[in-house]
VEXKEMAR-313925 format. One record per residue: chain; x, z negated, y of N, C-alpha, C in turn. Coordinates in steps of 0.2 Angstrom, whole numbers, always signed. Example, Ala and Ser with C-alpha at 12.3 -4.5 7.8 and 13.67 -1.06 7.14 Angstrom:
% residues 2
{'A',{+66,-39,-28},{+62,-39,-22},{+66,-39,-16}},
{'A',{+64,-35,-11},{+68,-36,-5},{+64,-39,+0}},
//
This chain:
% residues 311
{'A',{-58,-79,-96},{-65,-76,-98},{-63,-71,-104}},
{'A',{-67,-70,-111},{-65,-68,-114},{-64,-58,-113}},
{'A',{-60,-55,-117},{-60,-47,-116},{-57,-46,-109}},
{'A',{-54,-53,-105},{-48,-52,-99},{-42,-48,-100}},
{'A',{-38,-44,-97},{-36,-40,-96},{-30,-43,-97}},
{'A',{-27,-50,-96},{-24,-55,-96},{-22,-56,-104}},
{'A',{-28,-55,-107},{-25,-57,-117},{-24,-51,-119}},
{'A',{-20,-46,-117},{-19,-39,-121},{-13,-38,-115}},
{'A',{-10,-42,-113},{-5,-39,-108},{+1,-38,-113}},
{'A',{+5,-31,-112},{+9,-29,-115},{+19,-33,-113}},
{'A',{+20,-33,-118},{+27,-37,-118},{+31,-34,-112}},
{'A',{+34,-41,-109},{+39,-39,-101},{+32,-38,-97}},
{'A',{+28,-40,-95},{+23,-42,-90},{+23,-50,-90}},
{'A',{+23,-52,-84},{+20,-60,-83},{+19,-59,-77}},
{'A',{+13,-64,-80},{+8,-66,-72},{+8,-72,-70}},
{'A',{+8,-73,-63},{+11,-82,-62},{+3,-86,-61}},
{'A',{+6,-92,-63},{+1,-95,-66},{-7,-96,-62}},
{'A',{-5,-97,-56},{-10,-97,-47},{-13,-90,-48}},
{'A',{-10,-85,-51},{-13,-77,-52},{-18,-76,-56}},
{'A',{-15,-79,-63},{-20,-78,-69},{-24,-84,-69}},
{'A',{-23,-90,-67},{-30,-94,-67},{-37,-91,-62}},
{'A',{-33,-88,-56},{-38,-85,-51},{-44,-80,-54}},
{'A',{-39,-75,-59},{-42,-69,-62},{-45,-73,-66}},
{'A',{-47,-76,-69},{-48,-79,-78},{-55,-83,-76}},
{'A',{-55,-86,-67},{-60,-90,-64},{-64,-85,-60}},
{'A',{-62,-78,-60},{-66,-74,-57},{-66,-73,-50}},
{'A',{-60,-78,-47},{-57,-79,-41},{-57,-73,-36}},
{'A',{-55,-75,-32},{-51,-68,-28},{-46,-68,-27}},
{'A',{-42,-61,-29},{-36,-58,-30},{-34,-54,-23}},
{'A',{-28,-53,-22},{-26,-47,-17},{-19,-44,-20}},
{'A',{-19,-39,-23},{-13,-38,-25},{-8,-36,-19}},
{'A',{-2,-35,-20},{+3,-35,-13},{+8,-31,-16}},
{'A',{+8,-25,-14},{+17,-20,-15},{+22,-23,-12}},
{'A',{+29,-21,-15},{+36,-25,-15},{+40,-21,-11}},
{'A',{+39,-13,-10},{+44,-8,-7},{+45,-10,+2}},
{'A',{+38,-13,+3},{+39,-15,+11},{+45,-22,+12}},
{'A',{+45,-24,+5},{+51,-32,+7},{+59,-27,+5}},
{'A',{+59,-22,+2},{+65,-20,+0},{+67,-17,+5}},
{'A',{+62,-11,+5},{+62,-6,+9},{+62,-4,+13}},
{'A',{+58,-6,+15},{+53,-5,+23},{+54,-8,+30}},
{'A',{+60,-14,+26},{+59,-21,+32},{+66,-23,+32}},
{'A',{+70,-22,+39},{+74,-26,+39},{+76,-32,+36}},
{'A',{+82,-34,+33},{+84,-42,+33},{+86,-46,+39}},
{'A',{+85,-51,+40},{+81,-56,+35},{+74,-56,+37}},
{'A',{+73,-53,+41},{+65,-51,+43},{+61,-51,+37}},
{'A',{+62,-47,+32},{+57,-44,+28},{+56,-52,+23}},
{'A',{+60,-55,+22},{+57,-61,+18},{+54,-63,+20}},
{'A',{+53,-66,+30},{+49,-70,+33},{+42,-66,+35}},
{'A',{+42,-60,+33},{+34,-55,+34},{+32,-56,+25}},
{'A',{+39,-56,+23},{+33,-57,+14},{+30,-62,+15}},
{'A',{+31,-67,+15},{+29,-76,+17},{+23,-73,+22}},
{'A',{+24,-71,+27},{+18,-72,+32},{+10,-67,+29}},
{'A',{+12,-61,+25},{+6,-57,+21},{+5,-62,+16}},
{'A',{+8,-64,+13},{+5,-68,+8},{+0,-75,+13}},
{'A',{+2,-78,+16},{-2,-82,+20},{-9,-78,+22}},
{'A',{-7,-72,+26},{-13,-69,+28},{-19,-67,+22}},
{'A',{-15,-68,+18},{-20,-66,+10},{-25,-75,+10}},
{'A',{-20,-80,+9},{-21,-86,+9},{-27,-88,+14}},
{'A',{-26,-87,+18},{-31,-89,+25},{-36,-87,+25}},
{'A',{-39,-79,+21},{-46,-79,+20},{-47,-81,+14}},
{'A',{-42,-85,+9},{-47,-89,+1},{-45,-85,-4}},
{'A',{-40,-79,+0},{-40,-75,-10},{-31,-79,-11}},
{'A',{-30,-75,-17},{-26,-78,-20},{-18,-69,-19}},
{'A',{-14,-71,-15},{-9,-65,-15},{-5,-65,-23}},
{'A',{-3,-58,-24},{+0,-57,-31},{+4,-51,-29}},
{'A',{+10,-54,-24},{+14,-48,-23},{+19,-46,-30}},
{'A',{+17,-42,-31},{+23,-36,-38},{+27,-32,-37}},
{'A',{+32,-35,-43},{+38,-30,-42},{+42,-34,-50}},
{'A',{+49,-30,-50},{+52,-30,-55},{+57,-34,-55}},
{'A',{+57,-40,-60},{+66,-43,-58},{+68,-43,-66}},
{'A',{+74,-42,-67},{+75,-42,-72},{+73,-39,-77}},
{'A',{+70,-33,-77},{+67,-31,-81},{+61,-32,-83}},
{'A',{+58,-38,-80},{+52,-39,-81},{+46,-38,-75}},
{'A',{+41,-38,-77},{+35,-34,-72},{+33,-40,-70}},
{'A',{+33,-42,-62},{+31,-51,-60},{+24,-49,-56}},
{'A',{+18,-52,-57},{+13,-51,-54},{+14,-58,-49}},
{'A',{+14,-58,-46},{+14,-63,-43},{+21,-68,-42}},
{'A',{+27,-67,-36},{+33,-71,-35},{+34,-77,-33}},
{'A',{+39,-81,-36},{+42,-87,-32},{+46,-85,-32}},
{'A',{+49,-91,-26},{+54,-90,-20},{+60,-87,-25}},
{'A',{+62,-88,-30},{+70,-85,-33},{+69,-78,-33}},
{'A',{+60,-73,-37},{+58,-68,-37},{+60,-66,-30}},
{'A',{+56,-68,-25},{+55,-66,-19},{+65,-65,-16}},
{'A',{+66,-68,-15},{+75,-69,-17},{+75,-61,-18}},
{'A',{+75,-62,-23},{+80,-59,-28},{+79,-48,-25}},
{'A',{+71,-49,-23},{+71,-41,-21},{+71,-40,-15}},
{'A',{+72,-47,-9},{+72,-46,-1},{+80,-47,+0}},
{'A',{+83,-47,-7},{+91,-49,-5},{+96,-43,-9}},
{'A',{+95,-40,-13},{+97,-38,-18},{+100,-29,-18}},
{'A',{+104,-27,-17},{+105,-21,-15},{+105,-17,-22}},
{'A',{+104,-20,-27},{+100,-14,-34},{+94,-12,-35}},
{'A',{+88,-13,-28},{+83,-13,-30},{+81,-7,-31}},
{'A',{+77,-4,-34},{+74,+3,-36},{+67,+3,-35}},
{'A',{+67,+9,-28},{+62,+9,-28},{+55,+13,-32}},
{'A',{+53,+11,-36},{+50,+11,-44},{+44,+17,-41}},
{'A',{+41,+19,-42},{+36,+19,-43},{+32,+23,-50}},
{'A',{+26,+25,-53},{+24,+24,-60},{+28,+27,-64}},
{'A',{+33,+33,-62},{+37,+36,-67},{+43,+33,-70}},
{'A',{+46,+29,-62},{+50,+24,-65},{+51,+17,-64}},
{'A',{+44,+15,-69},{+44,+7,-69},{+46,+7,-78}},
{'A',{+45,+9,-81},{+47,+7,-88},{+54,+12,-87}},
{'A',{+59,+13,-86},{+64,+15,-86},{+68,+7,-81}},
{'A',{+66,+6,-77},{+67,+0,-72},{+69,-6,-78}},
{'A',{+64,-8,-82},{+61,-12,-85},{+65,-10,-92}},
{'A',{+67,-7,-94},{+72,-6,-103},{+79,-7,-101}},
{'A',{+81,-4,-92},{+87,-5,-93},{+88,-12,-89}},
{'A',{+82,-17,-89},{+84,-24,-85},{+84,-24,-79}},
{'A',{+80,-20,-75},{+84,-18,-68},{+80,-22,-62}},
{'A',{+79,-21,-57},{+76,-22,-53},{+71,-17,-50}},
{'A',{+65,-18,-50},{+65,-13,-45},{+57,-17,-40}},
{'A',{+56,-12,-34},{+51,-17,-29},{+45,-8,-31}},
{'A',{+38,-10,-31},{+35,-7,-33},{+32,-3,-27}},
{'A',{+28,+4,-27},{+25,+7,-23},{+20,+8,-22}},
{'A',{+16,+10,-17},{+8,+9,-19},{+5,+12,-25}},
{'A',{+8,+18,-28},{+5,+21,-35},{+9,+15,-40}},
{'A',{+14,+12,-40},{+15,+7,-46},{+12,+2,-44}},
{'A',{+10,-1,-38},{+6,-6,-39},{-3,-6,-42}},
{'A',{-2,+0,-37},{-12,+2,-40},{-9,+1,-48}},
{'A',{-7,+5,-53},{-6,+6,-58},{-7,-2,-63}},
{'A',{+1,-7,-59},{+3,-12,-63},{-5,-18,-60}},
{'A',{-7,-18,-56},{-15,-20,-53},{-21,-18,-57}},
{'A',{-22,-12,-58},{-25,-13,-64},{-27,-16,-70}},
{'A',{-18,-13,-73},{-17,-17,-76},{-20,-24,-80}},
{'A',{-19,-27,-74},{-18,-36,-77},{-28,-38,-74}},
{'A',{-33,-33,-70},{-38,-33,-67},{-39,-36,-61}},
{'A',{-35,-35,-57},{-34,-34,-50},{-38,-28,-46}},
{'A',{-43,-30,-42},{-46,-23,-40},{-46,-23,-35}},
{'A',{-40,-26,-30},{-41,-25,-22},{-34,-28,-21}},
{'A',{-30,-22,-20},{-25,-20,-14},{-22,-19,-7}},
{'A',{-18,-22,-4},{-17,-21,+2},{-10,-18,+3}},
{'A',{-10,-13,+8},{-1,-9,+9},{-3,-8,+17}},
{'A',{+4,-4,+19},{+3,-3,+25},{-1,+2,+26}},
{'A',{+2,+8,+23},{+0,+15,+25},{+1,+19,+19}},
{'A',{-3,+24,+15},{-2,+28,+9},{+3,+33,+12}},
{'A',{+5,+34,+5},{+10,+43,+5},{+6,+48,+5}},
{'A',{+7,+52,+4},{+2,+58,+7},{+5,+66,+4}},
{'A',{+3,+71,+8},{+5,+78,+8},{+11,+80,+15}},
{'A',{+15,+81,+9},{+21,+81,+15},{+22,+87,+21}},
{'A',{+24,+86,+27},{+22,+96,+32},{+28,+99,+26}},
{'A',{+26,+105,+26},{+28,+108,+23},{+27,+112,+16}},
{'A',{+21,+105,+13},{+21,+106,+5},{+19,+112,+3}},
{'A',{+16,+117,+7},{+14,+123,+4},{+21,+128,+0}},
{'A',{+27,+126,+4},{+34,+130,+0},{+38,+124,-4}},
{'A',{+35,+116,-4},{+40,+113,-6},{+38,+108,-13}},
{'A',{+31,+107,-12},{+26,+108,-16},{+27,+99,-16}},
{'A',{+28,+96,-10},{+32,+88,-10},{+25,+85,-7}},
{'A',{+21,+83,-13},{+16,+76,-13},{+17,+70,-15}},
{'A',{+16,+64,-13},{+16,+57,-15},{+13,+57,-21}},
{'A',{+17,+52,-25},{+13,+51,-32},{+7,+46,-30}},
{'A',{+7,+42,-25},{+0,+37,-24},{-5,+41,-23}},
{'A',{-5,+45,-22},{-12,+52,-20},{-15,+54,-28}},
{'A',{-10,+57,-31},{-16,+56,-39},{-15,+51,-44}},
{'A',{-10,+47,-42},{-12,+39,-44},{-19,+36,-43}},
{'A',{-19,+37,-37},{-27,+34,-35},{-33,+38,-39}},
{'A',{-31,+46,-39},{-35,+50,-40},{-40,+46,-49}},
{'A',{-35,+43,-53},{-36,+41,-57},{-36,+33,-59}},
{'A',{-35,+29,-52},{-35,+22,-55},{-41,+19,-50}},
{'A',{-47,+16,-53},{-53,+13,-49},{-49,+5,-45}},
{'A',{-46,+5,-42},{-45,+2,-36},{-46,+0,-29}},
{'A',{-49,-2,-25},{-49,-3,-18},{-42,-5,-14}},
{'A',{-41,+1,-11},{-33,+1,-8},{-36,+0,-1}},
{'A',{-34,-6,+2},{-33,-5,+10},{-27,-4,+12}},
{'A',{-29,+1,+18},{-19,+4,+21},{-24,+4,+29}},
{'A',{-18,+8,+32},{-18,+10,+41},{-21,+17,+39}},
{'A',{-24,+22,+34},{-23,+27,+32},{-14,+31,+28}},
{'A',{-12,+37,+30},{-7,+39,+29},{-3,+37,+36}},
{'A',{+3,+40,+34},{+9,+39,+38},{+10,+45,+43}},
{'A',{+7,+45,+48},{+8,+51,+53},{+11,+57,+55}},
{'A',{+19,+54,+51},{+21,+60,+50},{+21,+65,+43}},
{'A',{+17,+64,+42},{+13,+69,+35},{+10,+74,+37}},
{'A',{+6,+77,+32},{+2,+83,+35},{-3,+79,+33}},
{'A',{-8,+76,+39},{-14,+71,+37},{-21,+75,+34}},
{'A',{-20,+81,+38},{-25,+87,+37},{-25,+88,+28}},
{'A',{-21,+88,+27},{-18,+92,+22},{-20,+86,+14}},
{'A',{-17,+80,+15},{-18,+74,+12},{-25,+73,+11}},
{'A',{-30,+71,+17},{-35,+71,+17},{-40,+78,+13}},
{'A',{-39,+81,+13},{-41,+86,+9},{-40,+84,+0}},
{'A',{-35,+84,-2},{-31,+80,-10},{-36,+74,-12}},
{'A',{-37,+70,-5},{-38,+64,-10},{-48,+66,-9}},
{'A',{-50,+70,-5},{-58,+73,-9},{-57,+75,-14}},
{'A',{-51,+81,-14},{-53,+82,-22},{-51,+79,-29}},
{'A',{-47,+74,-26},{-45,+68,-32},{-52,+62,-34}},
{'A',{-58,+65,-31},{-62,+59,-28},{-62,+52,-26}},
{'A',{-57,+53,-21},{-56,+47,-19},{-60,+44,-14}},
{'A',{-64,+40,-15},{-69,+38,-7},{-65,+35,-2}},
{'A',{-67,+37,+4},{-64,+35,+10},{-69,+32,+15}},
{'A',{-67,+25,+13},{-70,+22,+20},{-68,+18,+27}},
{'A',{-69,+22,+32},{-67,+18,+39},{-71,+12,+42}},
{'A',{-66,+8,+42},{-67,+2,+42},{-66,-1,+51}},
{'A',{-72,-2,+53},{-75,-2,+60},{-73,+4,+64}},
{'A',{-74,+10,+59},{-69,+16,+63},{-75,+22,+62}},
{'A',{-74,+28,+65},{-77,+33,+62},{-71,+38,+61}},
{'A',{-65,+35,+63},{-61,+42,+64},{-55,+37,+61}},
{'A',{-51,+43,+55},{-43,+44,+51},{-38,+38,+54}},
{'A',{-36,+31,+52},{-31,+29,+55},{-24,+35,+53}},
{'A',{-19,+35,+57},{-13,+39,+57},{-6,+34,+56}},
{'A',{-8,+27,+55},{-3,+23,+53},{-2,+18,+60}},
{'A',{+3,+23,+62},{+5,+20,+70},{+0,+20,+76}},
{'A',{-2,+26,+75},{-9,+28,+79},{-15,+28,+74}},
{'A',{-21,+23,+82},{-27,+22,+78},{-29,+27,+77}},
{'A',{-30,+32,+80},{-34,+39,+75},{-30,+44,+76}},
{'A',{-31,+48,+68},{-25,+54,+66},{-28,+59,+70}},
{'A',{-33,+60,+72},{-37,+66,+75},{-42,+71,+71}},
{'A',{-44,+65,+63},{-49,+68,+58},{-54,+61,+58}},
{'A',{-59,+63,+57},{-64,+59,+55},{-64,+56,+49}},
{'A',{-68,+50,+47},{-71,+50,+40},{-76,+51,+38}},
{'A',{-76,+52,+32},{-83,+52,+28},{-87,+48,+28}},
{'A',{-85,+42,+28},{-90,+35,+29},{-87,+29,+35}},
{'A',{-93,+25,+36},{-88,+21,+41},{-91,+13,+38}},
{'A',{-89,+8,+39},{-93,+1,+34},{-88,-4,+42}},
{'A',{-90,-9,+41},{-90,-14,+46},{-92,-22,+45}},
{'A',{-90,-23,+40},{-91,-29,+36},{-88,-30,+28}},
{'A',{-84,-37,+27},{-82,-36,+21},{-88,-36,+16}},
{'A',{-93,-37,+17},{-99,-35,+10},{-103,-29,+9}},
{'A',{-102,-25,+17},{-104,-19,+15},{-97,-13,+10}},
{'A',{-89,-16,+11},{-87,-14,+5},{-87,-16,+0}},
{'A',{-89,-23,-2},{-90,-28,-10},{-96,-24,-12}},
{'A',{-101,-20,-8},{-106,-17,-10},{-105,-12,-12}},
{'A',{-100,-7,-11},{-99,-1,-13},{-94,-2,-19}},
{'A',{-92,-8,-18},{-87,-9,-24},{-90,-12,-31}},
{'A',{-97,-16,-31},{-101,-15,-34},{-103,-10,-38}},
{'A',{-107,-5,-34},{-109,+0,-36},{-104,+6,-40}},
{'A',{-99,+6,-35},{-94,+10,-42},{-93,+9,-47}},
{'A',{-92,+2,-47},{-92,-1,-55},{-98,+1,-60}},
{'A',{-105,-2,-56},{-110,+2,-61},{-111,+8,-63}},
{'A',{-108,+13,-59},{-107,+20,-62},{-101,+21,-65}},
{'A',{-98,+18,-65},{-90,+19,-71},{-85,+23,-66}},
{'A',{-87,+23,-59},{-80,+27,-55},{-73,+25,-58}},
{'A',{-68,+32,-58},{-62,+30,-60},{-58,+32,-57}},
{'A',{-59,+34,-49},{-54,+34,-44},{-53,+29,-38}},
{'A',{-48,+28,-35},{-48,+23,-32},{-55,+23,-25}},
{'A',{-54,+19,-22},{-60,+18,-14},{-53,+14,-10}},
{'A',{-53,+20,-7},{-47,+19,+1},{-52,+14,+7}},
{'A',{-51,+9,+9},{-53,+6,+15},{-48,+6,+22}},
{'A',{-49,+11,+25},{-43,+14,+31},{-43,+12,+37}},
{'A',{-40,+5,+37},{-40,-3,+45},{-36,+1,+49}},
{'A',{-39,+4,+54},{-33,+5,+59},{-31,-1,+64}},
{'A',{-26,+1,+66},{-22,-5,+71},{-30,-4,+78}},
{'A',{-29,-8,+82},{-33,-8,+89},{-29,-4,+92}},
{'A',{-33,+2,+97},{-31,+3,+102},{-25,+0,+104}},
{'A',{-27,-5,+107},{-20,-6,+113},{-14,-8,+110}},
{'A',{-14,-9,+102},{-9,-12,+98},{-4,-4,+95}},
{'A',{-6,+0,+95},{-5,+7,+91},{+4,+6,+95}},
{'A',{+6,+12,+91},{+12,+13,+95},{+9,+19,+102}},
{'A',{+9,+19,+106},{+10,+24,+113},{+10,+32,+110}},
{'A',{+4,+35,+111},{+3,+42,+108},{+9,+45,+111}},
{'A',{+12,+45,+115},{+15,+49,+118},{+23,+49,+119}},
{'A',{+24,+41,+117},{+32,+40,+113},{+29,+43,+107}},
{'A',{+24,+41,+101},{+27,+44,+96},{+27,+48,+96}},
{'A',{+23,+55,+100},{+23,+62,+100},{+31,+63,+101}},
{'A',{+32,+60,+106},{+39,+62,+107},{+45,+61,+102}},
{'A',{+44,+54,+99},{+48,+55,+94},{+49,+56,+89}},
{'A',{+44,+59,+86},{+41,+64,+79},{+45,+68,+81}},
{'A',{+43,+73,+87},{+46,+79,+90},{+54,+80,+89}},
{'A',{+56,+73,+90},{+64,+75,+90},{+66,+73,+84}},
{'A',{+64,+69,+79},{+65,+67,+72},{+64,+74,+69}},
{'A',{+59,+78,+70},{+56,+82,+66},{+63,+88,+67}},
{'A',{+64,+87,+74},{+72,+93,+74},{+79,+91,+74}},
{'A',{+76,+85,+71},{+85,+83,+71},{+84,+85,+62}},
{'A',{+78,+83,+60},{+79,+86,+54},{+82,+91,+50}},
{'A',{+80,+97,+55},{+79,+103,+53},{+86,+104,+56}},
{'A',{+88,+102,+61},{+97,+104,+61},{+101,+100,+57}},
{'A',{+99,+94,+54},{+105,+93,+48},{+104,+95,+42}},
{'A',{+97,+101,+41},{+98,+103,+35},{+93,+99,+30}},
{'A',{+89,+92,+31},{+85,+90,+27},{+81,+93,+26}},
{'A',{+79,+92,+19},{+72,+95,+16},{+69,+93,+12}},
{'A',{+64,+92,+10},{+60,+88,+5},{+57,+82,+3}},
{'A',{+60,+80,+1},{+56,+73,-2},{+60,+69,+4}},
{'A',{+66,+71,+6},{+70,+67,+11},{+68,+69,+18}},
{'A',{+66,+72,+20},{+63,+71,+26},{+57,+64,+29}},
{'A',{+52,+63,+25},{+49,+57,+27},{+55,+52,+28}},
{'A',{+60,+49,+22},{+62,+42,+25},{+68,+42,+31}},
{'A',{+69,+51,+31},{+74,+53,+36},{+69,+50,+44}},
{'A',{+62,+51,+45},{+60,+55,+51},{+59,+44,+50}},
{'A',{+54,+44,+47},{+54,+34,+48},{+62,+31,+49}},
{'A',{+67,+30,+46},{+72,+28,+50},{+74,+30,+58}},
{'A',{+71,+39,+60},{+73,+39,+63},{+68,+35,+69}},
{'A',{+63,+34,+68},{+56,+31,+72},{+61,+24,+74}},
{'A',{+62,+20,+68},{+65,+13,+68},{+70,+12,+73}},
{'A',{+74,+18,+74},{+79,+19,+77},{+78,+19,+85}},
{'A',{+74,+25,+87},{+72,+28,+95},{+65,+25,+96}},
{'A',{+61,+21,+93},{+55,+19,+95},{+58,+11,+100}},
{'A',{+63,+9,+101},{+62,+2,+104},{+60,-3,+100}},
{'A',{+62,-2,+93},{+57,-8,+90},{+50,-7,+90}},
{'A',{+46,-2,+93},{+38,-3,+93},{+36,+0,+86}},
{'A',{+40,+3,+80},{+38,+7,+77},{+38,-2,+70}},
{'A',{+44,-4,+70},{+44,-10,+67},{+38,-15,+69}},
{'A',{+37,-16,+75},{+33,-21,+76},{+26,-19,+75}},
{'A',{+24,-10,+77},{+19,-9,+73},{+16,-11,+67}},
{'A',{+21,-9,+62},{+23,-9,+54},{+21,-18,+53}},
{'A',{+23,-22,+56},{+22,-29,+54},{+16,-28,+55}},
{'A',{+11,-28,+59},{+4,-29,+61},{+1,-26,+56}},
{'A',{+2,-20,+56},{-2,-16,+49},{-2,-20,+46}},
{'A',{+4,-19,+40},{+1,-25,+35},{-1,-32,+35}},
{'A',{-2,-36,+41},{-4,-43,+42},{-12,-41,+41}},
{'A',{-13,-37,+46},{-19,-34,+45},{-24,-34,+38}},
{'A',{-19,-27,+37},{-23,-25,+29},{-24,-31,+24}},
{'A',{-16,-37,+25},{-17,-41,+20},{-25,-45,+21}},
{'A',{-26,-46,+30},{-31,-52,+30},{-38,-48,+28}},
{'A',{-38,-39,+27},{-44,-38,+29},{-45,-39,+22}},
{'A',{-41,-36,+16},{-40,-37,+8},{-43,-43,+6}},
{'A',{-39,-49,+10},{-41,-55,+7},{-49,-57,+8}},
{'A',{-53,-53,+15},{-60,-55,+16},{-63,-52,+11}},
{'A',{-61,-46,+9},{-63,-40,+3},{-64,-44,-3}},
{'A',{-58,-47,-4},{-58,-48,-12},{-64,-54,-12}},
{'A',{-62,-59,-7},{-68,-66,-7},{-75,-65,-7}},
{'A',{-78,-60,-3},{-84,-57,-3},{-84,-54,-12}},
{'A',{-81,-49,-14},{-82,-45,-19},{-82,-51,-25}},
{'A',{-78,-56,-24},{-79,-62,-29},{-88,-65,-29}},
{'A',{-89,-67,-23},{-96,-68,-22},{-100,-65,-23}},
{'A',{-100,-57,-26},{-106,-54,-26},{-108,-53,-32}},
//
């Protein structure tokens, strides 16, 4: 279509072919962050949960467009060598918007995070994202001043991000707060109350509740016609019976949070300390959670973007 976002793409971006015919016909898209296949997910697991999110995007009609870095180049959309290359590769960096074109000049790898994929989604006009669970305001941030950049990433990128909400061990109270005054919309999605990631509710409400993918094509409409420039959060909590167990997790938040603080960590290294430690003491439930999330968010995205194409 002409004035697509596709004829102005800047050198070292490429969009694969199945991607940009989709966008070009007005398709549905879902874009997919890459830190969950690097990251996030044991080997060789992580390449078989990349393969099954992209499915779940496929199964409701949109088109997945997972992102990331290989070679210095920006990949909107992987094949299997891509896919390869950042579920295998022990150079990947995990990029996010400050360091994707640093990633990208020295040739390097890196797998993208929710603020570099909101960002490189934009981008290419991609308006519906699916991740597990946002970063957020870290405990503590009042002396450490440790926010995630996806917070005013969104603050600034008109996007529809579906996630589980934040990641539980955060300050959700705190997070929640930033992204009102980022303007970010928050809508719960057959919920009235804050997914916490692992747990269906963080023990905060939402602002809005919706229950159908056209009641958010509809609000995502309307953004548009008023020129909104920050994202619209759609926050899928897991079911009830699916959650991790309120009271392992409590438990072992409890002992990650003090084992923390006896080894001395602090700051930005606390979240990936306290999540290994979960991966570790949870039994597996905290991984097996983590897979359902994003299967989830990916199917709820793909109902999202197919409705939001029809409307």
């Amino acid at each position: 279509m002409p004035g697509s976002p596709l004829d102005r793409l800047p050198d070292g971006v490429v969009v694969a072919p199945e991607v940009a015919d989709a966008l070009r016909s007005g398709g549905a898209v879902v874009a997919l962050e890459s830190t969950i296949i690097s990251h996030g997910l044991p080997r060789p697991t992580n390449v078989d949960v990349a393969r099954q999110i992209e499915a779940a995007v496929r199964e409701q009609g949109a088109v997945p467009a997972t992102i990331a870095i290989v070679d210095g180049t920006v990949r909107v959309g992987l094949d299997e060598a891509a896919l390869a290359t950042v579920a295998g590769s022990d150079d990947v960096v995990k990029a996010s918007v400050r360091d994707v074109a640093v990633v990208v000049a020295r040739r390097g790898h890196g797998a993208t995070t929710v603020a570099s994929t909101s960002t490189l989604s934009a981008l290419v006009g991609i308006d519906v994202f699916a991740t597990g669970g946002l970063g957020g305001v870290h405990r503590g941030a009042t002396s450490t001043f440790d926010e995630s950049a996806d917070l005013t990433t969104l603050g600034t990128t008109p996007i529809t991000v579906v996630s589980a909400g934040v990641k539980s061990i955060l300050d959700v109270a705190a997070t929640l707060e930033r992204l009102e005054t980022l303007n970010v919309t928050v809508l719960g999605y057959g919920t009235d109350r804050f997914p916490g990631f692992y747990l269906a509710d963080s023990g905060h409400d939402v602002p809005h509740r919706v229950d159908a993918p056209e009641e958010v094509a509809a609000v995502m409409a309307a953004r548009r016609s008023l020129g909104a420039t920050a994202a619209l959060l759609v926050a899928n909590p897991l079911p009830a019976d699916r959650q991790v167990d309120p009271e392992l997790h409590d438990r072992v938040l409890a002992q990650g949070l003090a084992a923390a603080d006896a080894a001395g960590v602090r700051g930005k290294d606390v979240t990936p300390f306290l999540l290994a430690h979960f991966h570790e003491a949870s039994g597996g439930e905290s991984l097996r959670a983590n897979t359902e999330i994003i299967l989830a968010n990916a199917a709820l995205a793909g109902r999202i973007a197919v409705a939001g194409a029809q409307s």
